[in-house]
DRENTI-952181 format. One record per residue: residue number from 1; x, y negated, z negated of N, C-alpha, C in turn. Coordinates in steps of 0.001 Angstrom, whole numbers, plus 500000, padded with zeros to 6 digits. Layout:
N
+-----+--------+--------+--------+--------+--------+--------+--------+--------+--------+
! num !    nc1 !    nc2 !    nc3 !   cac1 !   cac2 !   cac3 !    cc1 !    cc2 !    cc3 !
+-----+--------+--------+--------+--------+--------+--------+--------+--------+--------+
! NUM !      X !      Y !      Z !      X !      Y !      Z !      X !      Y !      Z !
...
+-----+--------+--------+--------+--------+--------+--------+--------+--------+--------+
//
This chain:
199
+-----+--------+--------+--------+--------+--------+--------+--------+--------+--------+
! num !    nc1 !    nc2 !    nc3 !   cac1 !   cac2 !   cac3 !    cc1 !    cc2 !    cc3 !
+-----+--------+--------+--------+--------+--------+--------+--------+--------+--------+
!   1 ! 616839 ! 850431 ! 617327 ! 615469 ! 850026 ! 617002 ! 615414 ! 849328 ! 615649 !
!   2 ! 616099 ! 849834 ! 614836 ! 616217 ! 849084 ! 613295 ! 616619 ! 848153 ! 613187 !
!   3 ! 617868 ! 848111 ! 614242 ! 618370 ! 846979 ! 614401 ! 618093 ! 845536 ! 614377 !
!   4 ! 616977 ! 845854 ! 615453 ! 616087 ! 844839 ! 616699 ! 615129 ! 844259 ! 615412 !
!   5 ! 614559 ! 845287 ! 614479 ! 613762 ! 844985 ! 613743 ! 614279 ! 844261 ! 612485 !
!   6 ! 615302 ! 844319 ! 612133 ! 615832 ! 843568 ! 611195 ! 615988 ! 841794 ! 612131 !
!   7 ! 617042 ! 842267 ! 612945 ! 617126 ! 840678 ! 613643 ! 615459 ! 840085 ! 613809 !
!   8 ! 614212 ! 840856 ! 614206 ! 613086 ! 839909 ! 614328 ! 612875 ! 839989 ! 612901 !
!   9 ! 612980 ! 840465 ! 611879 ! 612187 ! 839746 ! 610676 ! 613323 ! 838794 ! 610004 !
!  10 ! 614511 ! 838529 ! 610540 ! 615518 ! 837675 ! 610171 ! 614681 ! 836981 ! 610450 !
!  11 ! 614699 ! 836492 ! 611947 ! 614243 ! 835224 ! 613326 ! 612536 ! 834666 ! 612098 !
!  12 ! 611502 ! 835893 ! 611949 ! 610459 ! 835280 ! 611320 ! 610577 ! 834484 ! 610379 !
!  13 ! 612036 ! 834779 ! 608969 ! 611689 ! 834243 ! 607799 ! 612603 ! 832677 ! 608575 !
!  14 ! 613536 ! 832547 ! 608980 ! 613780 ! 831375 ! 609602 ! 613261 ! 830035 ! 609862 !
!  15 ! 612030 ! 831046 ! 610720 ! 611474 ! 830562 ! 611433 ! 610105 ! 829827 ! 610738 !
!  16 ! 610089 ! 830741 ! 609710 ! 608725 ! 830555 ! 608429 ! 609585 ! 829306 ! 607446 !
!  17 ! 610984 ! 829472 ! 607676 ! 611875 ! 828415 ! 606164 ! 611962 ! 826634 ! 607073 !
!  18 ! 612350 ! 827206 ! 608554 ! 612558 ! 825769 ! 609437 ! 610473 ! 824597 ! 609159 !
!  19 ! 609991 ! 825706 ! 609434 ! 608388 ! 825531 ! 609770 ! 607999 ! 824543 ! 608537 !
!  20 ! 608374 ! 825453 ! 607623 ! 608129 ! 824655 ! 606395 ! 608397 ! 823773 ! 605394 !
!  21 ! 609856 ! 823617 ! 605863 ! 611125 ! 822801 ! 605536 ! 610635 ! 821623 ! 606386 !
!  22 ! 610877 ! 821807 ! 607833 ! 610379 ! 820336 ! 608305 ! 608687 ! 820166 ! 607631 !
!  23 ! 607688 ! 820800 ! 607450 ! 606318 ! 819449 ! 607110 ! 606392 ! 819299 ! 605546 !
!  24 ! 607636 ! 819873 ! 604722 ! 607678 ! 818923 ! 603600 ! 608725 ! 817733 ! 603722 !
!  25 ! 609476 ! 817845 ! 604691 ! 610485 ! 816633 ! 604617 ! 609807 ! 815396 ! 605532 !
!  26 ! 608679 ! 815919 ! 606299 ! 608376 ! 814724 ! 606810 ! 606902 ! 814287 ! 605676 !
!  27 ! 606341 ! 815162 ! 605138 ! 605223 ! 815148 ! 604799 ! 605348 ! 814063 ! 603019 !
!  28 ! 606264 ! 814652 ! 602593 ! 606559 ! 814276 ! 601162 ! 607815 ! 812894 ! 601005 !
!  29 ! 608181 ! 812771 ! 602139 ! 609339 ! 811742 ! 602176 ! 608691 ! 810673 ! 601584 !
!  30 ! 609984 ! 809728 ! 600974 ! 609393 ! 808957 ! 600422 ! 610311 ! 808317 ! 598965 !
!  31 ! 609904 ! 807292 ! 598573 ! 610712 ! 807074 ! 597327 ! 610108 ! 807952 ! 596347 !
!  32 ! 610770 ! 808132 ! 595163 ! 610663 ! 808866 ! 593877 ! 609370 ! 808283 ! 593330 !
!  33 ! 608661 ! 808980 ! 593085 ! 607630 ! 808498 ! 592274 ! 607782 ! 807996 ! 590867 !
!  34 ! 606812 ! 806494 ! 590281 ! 607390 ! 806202 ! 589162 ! 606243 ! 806597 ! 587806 !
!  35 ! 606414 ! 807380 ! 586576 ! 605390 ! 807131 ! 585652 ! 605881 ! 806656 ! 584803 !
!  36 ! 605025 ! 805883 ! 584285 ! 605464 ! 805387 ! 582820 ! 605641 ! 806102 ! 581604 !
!  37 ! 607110 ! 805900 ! 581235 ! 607269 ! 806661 ! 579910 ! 606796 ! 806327 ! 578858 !
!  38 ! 606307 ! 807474 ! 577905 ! 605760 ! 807600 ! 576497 ! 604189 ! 807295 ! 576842 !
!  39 ! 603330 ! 807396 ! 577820 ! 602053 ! 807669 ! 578440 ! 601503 ! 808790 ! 578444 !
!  40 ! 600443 ! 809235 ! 577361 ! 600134 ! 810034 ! 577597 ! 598617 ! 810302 ! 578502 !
!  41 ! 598815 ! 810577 ! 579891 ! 597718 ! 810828 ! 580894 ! 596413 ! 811429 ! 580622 !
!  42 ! 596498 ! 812388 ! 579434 ! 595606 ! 812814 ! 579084 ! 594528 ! 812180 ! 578764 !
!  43 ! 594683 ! 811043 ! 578181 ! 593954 ! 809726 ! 577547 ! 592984 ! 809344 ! 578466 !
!  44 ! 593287 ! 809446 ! 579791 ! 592643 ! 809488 ! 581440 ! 591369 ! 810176 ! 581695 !
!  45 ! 590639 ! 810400 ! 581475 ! 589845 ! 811222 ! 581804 ! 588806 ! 810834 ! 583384 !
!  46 ! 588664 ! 809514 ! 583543 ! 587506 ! 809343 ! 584524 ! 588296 ! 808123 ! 584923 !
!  47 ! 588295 ! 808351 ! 586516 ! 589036 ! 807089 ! 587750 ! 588087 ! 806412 ! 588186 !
!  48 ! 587963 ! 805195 ! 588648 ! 587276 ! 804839 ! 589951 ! 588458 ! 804396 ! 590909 !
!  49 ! 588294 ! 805041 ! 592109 ! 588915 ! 804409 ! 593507 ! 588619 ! 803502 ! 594256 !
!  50 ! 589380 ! 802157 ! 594318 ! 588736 ! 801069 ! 594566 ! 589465 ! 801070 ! 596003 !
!  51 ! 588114 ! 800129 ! 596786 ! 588625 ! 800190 ! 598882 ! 590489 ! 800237 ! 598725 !
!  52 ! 590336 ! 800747 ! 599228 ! 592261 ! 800481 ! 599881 ! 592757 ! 799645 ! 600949 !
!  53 ! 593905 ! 798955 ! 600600 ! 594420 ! 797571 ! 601183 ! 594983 ! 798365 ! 602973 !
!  54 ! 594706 ! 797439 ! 603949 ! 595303 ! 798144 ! 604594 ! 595755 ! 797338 ! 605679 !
!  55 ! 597514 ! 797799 ! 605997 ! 598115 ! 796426 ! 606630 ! 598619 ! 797135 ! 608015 !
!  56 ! 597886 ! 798317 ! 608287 ! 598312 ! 798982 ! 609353 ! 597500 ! 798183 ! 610593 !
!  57 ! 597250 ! 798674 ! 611856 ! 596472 ! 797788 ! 613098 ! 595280 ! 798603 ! 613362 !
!  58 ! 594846 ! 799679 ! 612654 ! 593663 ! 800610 ! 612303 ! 593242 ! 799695 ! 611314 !
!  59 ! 591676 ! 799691 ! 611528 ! 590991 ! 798936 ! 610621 ! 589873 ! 799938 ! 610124 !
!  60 ! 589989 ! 801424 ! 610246 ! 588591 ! 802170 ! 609573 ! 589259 ! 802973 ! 608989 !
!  61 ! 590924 ! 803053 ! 608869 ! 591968 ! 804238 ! 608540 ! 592095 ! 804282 ! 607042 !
!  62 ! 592098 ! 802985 ! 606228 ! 591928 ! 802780 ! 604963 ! 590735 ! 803334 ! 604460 !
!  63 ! 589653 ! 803292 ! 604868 ! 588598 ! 803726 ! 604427 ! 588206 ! 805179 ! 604487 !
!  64 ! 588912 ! 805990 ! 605785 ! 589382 ! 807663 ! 605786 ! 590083 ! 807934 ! 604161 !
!  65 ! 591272 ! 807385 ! 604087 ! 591887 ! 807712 ! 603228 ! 591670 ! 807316 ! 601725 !
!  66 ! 590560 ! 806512 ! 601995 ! 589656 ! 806218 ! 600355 ! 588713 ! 807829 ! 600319 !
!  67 ! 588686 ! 808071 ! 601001 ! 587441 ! 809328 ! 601479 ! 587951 ! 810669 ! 600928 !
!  68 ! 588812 ! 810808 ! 601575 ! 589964 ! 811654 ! 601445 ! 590473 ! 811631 ! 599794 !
!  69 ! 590875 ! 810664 ! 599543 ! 591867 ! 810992 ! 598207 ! 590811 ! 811115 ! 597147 !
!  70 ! 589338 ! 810534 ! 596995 ! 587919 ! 811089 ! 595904 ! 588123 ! 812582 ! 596052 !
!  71 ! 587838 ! 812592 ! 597699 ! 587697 ! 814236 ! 597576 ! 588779 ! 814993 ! 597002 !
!  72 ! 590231 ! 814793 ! 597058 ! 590980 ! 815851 ! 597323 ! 591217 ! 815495 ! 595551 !
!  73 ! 591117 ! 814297 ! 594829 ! 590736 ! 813754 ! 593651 ! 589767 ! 814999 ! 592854 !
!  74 ! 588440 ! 815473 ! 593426 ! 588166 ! 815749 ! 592611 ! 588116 ! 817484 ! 592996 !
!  75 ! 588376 ! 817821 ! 594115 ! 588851 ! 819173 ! 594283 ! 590282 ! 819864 ! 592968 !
!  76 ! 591113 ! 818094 ! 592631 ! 592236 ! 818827 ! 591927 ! 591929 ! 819053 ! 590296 !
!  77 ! 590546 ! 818243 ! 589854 ! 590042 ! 818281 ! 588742 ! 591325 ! 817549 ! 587478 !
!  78 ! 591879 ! 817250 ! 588250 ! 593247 ! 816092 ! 587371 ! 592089 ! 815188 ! 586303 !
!  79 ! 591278 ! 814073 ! 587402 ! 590673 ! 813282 ! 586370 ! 588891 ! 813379 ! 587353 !
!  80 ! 587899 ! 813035 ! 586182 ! 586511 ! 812608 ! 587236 ! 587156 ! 811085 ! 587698 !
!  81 ! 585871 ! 811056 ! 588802 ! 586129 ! 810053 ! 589417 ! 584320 ! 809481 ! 589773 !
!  82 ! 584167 ! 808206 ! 589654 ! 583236 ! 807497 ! 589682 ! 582925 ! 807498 ! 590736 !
!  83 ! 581673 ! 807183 ! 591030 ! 581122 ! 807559 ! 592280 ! 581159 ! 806606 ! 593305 !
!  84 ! 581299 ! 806617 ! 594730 ! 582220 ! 805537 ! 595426 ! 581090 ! 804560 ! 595585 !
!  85 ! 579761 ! 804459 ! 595701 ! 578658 ! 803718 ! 595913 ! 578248 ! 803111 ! 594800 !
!  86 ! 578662 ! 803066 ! 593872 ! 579017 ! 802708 ! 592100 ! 579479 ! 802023 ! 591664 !
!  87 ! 580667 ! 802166 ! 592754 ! 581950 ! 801569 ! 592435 ! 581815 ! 800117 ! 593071 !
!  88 ! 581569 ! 800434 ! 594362 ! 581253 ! 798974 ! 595293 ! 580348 ! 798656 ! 595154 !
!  89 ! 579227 ! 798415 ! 594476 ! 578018 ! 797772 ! 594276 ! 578443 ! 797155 ! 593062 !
!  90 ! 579322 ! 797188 ! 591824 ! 579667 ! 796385 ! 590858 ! 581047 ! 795552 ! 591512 !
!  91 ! 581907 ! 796121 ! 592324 ! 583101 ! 795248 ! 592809 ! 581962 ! 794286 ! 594157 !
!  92 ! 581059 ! 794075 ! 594613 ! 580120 ! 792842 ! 595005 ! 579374 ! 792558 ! 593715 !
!  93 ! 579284 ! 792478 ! 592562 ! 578655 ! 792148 ! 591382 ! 579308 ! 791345 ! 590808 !
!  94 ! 580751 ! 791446 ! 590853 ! 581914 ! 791166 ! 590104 ! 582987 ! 790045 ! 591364 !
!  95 ! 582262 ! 790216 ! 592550 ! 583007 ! 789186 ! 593445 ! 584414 ! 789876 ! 593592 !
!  96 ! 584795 ! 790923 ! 593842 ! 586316 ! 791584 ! 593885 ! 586542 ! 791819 ! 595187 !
!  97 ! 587207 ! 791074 ! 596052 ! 587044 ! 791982 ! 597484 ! 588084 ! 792667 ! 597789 !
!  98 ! 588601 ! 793629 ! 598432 ! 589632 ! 794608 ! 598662 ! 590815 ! 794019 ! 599000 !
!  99 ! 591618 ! 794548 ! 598476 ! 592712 ! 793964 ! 598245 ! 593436 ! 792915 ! 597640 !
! 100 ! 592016 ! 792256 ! 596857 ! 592615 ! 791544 ! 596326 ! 593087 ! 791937 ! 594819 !
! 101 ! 594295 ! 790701 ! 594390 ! 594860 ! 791410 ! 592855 ! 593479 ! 790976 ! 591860 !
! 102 ! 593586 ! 792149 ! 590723 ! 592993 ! 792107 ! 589720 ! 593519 ! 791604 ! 588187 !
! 103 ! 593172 ! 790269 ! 587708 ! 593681 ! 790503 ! 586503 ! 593412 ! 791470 ! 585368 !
! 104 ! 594315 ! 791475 ! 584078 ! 593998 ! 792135 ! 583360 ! 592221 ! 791604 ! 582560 !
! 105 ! 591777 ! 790341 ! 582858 ! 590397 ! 790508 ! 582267 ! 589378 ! 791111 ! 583166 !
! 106 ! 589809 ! 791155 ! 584908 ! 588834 ! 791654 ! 585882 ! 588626 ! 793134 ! 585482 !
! 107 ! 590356 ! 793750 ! 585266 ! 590228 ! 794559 ! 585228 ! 589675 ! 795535 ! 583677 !
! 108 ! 589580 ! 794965 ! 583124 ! 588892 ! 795333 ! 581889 ! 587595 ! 795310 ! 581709 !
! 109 ! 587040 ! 794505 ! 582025 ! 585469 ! 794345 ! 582997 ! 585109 ! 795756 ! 583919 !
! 110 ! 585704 ! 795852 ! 585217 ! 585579 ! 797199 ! 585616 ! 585655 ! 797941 ! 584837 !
! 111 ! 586686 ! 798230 ! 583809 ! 586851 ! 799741 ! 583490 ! 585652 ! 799778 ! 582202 !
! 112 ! 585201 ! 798931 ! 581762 ! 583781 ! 798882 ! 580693 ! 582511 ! 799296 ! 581832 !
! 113 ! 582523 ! 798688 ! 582650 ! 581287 ! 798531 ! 583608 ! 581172 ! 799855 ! 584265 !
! 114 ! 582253 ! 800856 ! 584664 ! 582445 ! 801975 ! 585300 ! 582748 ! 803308 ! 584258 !
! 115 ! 582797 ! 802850 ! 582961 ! 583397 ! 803840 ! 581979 ! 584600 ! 804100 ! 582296 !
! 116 ! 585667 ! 804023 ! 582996 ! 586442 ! 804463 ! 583664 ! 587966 ! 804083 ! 582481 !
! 117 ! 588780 ! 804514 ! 582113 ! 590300 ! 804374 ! 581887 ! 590669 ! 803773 ! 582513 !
! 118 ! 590680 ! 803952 ! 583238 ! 592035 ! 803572 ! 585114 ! 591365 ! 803591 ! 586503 !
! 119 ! 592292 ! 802289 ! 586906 ! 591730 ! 801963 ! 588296 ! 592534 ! 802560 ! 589588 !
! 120 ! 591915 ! 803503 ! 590475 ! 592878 ! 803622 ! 591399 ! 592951 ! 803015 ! 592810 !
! 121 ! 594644 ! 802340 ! 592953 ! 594581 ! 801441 ! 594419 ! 595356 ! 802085 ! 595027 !
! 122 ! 594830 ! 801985 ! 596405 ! 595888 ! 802474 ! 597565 ! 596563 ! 801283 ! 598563 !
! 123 ! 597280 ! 801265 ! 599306 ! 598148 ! 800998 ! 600525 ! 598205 ! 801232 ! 601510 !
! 124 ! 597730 ! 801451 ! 602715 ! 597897 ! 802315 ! 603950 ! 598896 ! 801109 ! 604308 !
! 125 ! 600231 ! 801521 ! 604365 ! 601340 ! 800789 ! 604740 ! 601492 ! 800457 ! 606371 !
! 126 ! 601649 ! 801971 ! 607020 ! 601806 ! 801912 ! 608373 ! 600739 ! 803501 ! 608876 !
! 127 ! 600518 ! 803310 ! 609991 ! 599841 ! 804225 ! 610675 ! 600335 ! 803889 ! 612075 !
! 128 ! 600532 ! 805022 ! 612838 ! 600407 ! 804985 ! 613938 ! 601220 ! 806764 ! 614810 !
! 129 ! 602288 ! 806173 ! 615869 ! 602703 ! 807784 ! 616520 ! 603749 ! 807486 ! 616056 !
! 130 ! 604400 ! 808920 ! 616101 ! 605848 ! 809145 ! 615811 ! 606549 ! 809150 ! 617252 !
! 131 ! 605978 ! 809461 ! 618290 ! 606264 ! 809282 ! 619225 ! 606066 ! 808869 ! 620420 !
! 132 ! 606115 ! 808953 ! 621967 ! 605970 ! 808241 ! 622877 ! 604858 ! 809018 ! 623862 !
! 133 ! 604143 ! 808187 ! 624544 ! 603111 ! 809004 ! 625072 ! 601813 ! 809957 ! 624427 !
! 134 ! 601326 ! 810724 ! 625258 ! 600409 ! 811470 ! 624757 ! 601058 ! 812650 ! 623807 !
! 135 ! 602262 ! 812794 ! 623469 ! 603009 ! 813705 ! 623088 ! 602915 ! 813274 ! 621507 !
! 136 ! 602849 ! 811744 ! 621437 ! 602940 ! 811190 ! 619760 ! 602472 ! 811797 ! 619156 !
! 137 ! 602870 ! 811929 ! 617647 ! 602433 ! 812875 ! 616963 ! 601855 ! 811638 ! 615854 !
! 138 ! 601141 ! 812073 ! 614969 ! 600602 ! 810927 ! 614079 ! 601525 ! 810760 ! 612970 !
! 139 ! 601418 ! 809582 ! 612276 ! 602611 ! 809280 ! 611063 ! 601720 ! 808041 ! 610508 !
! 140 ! 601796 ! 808417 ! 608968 ! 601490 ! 807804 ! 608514 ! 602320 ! 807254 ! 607374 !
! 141 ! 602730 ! 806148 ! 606655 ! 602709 ! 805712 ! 605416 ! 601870 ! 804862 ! 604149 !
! 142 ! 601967 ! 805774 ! 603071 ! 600482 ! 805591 ! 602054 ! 601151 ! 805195 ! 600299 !
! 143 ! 600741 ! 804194 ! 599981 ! 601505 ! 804130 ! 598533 ! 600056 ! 804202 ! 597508 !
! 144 ! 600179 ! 804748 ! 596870 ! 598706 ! 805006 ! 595774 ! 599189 ! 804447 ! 594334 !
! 145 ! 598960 ! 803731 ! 593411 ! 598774 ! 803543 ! 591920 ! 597727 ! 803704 ! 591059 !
! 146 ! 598284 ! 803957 ! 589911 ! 597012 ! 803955 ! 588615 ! 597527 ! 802651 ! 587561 !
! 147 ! 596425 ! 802172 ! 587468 ! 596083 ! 801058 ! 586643 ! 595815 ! 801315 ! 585621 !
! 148 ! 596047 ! 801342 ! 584183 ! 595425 ! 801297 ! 582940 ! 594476 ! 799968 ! 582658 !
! 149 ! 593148 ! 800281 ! 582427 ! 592592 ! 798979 ! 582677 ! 592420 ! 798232 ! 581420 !
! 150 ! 592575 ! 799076 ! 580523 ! 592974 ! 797809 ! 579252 ! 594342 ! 797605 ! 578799 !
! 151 ! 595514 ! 798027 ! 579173 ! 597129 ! 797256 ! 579604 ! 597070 ! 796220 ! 580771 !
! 152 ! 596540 ! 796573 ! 581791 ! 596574 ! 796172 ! 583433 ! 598010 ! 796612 ! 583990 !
! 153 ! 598326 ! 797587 ! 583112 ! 599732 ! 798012 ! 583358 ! 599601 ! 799300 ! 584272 !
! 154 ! 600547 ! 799305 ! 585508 ! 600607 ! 800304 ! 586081 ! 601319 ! 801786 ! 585457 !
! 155 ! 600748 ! 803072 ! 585868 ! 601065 ! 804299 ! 584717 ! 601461 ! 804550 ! 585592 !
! 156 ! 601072 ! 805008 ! 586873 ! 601856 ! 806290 ! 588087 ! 601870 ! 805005 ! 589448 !
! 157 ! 602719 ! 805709 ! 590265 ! 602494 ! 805074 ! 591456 ! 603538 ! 805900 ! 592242 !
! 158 ! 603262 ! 806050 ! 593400 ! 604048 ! 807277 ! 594337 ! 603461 ! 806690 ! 595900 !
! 159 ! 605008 ! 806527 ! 596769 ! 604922 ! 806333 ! 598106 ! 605445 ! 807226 ! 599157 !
! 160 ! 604723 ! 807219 ! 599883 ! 605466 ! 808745 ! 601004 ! 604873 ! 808318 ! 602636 !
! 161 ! 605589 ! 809218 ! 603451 ! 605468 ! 809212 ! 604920 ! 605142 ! 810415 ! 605087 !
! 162 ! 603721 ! 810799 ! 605635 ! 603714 ! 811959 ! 606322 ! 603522 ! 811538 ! 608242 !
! 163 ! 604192 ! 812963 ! 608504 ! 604345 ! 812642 ! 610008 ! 603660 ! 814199 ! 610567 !
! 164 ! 602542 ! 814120 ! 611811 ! 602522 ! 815635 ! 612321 ! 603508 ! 816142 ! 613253 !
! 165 ! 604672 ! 815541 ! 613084 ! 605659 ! 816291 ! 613881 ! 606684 ! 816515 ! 612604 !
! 166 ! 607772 ! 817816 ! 613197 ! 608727 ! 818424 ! 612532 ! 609851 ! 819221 ! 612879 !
! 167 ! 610852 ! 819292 ! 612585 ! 611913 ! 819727 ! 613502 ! 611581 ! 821690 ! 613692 !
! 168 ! 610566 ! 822388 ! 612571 ! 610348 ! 823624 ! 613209 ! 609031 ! 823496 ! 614365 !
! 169 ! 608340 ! 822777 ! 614192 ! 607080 ! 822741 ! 614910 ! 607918 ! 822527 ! 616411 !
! 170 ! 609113 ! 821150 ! 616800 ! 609354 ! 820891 ! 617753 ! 610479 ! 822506 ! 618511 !
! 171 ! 610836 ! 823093 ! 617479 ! 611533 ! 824247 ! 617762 ! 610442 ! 825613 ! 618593 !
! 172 ! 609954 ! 825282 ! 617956 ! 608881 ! 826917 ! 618356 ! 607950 ! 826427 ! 618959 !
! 173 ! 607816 ! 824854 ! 619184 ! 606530 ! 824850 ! 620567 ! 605034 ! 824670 ! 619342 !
! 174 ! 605402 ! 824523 ! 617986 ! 604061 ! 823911 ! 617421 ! 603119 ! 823047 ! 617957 !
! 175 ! 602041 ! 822708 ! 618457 ! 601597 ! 821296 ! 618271 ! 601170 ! 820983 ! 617183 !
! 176 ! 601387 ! 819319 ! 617193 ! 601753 ! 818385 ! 616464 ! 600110 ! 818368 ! 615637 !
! 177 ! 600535 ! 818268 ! 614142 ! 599245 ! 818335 ! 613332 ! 598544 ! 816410 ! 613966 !
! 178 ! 597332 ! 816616 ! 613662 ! 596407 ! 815677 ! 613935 ! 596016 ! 814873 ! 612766 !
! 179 ! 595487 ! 813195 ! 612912 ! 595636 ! 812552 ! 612097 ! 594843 ! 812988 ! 610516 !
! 180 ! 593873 ! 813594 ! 610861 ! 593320 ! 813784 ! 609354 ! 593999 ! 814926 ! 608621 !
! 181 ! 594497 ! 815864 ! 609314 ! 595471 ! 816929 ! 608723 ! 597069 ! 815936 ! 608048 !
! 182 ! 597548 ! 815096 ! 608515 ! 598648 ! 814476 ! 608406 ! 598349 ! 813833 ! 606971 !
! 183 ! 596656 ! 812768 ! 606829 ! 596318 ! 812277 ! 605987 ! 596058 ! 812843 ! 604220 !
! 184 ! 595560 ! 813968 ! 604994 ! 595246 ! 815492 ! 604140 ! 596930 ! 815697 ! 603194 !
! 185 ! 597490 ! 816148 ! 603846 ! 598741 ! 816634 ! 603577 ! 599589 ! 815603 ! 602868 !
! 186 ! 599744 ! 814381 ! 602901 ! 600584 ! 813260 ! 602840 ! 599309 ! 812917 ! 600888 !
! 187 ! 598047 ! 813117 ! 601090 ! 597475 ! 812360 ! 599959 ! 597709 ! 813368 ! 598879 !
! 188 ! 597617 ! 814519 ! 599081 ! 597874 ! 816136 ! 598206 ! 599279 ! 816124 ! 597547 !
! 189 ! 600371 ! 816048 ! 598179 ! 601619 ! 815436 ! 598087 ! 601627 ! 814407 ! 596932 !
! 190 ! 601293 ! 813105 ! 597126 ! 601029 ! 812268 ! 596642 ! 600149 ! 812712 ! 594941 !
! 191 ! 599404 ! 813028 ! 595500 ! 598838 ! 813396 ! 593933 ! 599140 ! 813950 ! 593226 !
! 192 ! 600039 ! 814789 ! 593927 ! 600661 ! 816254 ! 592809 ! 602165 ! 815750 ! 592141 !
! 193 ! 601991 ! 814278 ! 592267 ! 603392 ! 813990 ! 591388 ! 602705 ! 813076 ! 590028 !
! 194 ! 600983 ! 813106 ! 590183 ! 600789 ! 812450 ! 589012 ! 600781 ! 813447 ! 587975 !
! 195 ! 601173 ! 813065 ! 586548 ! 601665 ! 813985 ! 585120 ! 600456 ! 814299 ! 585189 !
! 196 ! 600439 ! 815510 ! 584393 ! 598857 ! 816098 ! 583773 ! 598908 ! 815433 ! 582957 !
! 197 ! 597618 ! 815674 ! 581931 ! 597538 ! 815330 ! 580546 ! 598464 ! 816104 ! 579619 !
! 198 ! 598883 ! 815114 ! 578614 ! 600032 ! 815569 ! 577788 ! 601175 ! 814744 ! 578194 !
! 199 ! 601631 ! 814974 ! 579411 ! 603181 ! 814796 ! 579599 ! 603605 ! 813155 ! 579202 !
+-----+--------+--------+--------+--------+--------+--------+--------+--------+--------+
//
């Protein structure tokens, strides 16, 4: 009986290390994130998030993940963030349309006009399934930067793939996380490699 019970709480922690091992390797993959050295972030205090570029074949998916990263933005209390109806009523004031580049005088303009330090842009690179059929699981790739808006110099920038499939989920019969959980997970990731203040 002790036995049995040791082998099942072996099988659980396994099973808890595979589970979780695969949705950070698919979730966090990605190149190294870059910050700029001798920056101190702290200096940061208030973002605006400007529309996000998006070159995937979803055309409302960029705008989820503008949604998404305010919120999960200001759930992490890292920096405030300007208010998104604020934001786009001076970027049509200012003639800026999404995606397009900003110079350093546009962007110095915004960051007076918004109070803001730093501008934040996103990427929705790719979206779509990881796999075939109704079985696909969602996958996304997302690259995010911060702008210093009186350098026009980029401070952070971090790219990753999250996917709702995983080699424990496909082991134990998981189903496959769903696209806003994938989005969720992949932008949290992403944020948690920007420096606090200080560093």
């Amino acid at each position: 009986m002790l036995k049995k019970m040791i082998i099942a709480g072996r099988f659980s922690v396994l099973f808890l290390m595979l589970f979780a091992n695969g949705c950070i390797l698919q979730t966090a993959g990605g190149a190294q994130p870059f910050f700029r050295e001798n920056v101190d972030f702290g200096f940061i205090k208030k973002i605006a998030v400007l529309p996000f570029s998006n070159n995937s074949k979803d055309q409302y998916v960029s705008e989820m993940v503008r949604d998404i990263t305010i919120t999960q933005m200001l759930s992490s209390r890292v920096f405030d963030v300007a208010d998104k109806g604020v934001v786009d009523s001076i970027l049509r004031e200012e003639n800026v349309q999404p995606g397009e580049p900003l110079d350093p005088q546009a962007l110095r303009r915004l960051g007076q006009r918004l109070s803001v330090q730093a501008i934040f842009l996103g990427v929705v690179d790719q979206v779509g399934e990881s796999g075939k059929g109704s079985s696909g699981a969602s996958e996304m790739t997302l690259t995010l930067r911060l702008l210093d808006t009186q350098s026009g110099l980029v401070v952070w920038q971090a790219t990753g793939n999250g996917s709702g499939d995983s080699l424990g989920r496909r082991l134990f019969g998981v189903g496959a996380k769903g696209t806003f959980e994938v989005i969720l997970d992949l932008v949290d990731d992403l944020l948690d490699t920007i420096p606090r203040g200080g560093a």
